[in-house]
C-alpha positions in Angstrom: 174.4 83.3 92.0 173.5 85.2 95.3 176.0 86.7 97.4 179.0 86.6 94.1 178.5 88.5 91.2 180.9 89.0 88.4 183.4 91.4 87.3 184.1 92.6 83.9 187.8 93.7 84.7 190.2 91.2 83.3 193.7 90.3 84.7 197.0 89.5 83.4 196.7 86.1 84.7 193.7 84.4 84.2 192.6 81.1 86.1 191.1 78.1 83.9 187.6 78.5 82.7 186.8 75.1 83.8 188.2 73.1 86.4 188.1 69.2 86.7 187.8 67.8 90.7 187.2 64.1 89.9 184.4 63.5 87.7 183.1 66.9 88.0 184.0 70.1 86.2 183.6 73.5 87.6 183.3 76.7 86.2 185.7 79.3 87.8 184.1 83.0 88.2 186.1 85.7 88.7 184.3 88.2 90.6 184.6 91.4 93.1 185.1 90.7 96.3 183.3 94.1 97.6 180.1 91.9 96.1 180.5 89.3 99.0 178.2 89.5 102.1 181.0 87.9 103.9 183.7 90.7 104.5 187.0 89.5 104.0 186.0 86.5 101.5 187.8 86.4 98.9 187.0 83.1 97.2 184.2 80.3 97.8 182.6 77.0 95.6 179.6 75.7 95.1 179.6 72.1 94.6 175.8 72.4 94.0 176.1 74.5 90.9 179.4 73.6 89.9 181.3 77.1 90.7 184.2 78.5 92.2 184.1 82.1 92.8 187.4 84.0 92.9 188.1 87.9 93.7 189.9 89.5 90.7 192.2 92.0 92.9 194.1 89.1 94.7 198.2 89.2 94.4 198.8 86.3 91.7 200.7 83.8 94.4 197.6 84.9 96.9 195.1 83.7 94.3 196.6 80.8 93.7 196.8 79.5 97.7 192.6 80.4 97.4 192.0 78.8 94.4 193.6 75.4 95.8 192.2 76.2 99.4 188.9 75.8 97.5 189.4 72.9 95.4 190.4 71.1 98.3 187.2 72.0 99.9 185.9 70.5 96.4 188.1 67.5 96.9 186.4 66.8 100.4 182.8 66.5 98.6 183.6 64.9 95.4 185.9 61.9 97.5 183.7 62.1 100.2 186.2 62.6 102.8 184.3 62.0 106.3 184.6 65.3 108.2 186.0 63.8 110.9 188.9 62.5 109.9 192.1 63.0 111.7 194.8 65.7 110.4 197.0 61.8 108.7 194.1 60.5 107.4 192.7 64.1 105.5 196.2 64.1 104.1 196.5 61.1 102.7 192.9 61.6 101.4 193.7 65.0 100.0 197.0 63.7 98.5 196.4 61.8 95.5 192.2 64.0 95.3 195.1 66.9 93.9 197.3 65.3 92.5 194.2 63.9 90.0 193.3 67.4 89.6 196.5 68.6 88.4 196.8 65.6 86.3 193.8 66.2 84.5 193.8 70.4 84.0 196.9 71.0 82.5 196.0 75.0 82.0 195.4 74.9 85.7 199.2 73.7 86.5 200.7 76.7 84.1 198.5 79.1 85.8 200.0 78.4 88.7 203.2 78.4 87.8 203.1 81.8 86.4 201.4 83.1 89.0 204.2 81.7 91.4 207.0 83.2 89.4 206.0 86.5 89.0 206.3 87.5 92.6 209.5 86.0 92.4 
């Protein structure tokens, strides 16, 4: 796994197991940040292996922005969005490439939505 490694310590909120992005499913980690040889990373994927990698000691509604700042990076590899599109084109891409994703991972949409509302 290289520069990740995971944490024991369970949260209150959890983030899906699995995560569907298009045909693929990925695995989501939780792991210690401290681990990562880049300081200040606090979440990364790997569309080689399948894996997203997210630090455990993240507020819940900071988690959540990283968790979807990854899958859009997953979104960009599985749609094969060239990377030099223009900001109107990436959206449009990105658009319906999450709106599939939180079609098809129902625990992923409740996770987020109690995550959201607890800093409320």
């Amino acid at each position: 796994m290289g520069r990740w490694s995971v944490h024991s310590v369970k949260t209150a909120t959890q983030p899906p197991a699995s995560i569907k992005v298009g045909h693929l499913d990925f695995r989501v980690v939780l792991t210690s940040r401290a681990v990562s040889e880049h300081e200040g990373e606090d979440a990364a994927i790997d569309v080689d292996v399948l894996t997203i990698w997210l630090a455990d000691c993240l507020p819940p509604q900071l988690a959540v922005e990283k968790l979807i700042h990854e899958l859009l990076h997953g979104c960009y590899e599985v749609w094969n969005i060239p990377p030099r599109c223009g900001e109107e084109r990436t959206v449009t891409a990105l658009a319906p490439a999450l709106t599939t994703i939180l079609r098809d991972n129902p625990e992923l949409r409740r996770w987020i939505d109690a995550n959201i509302e607890t800093a409320q």
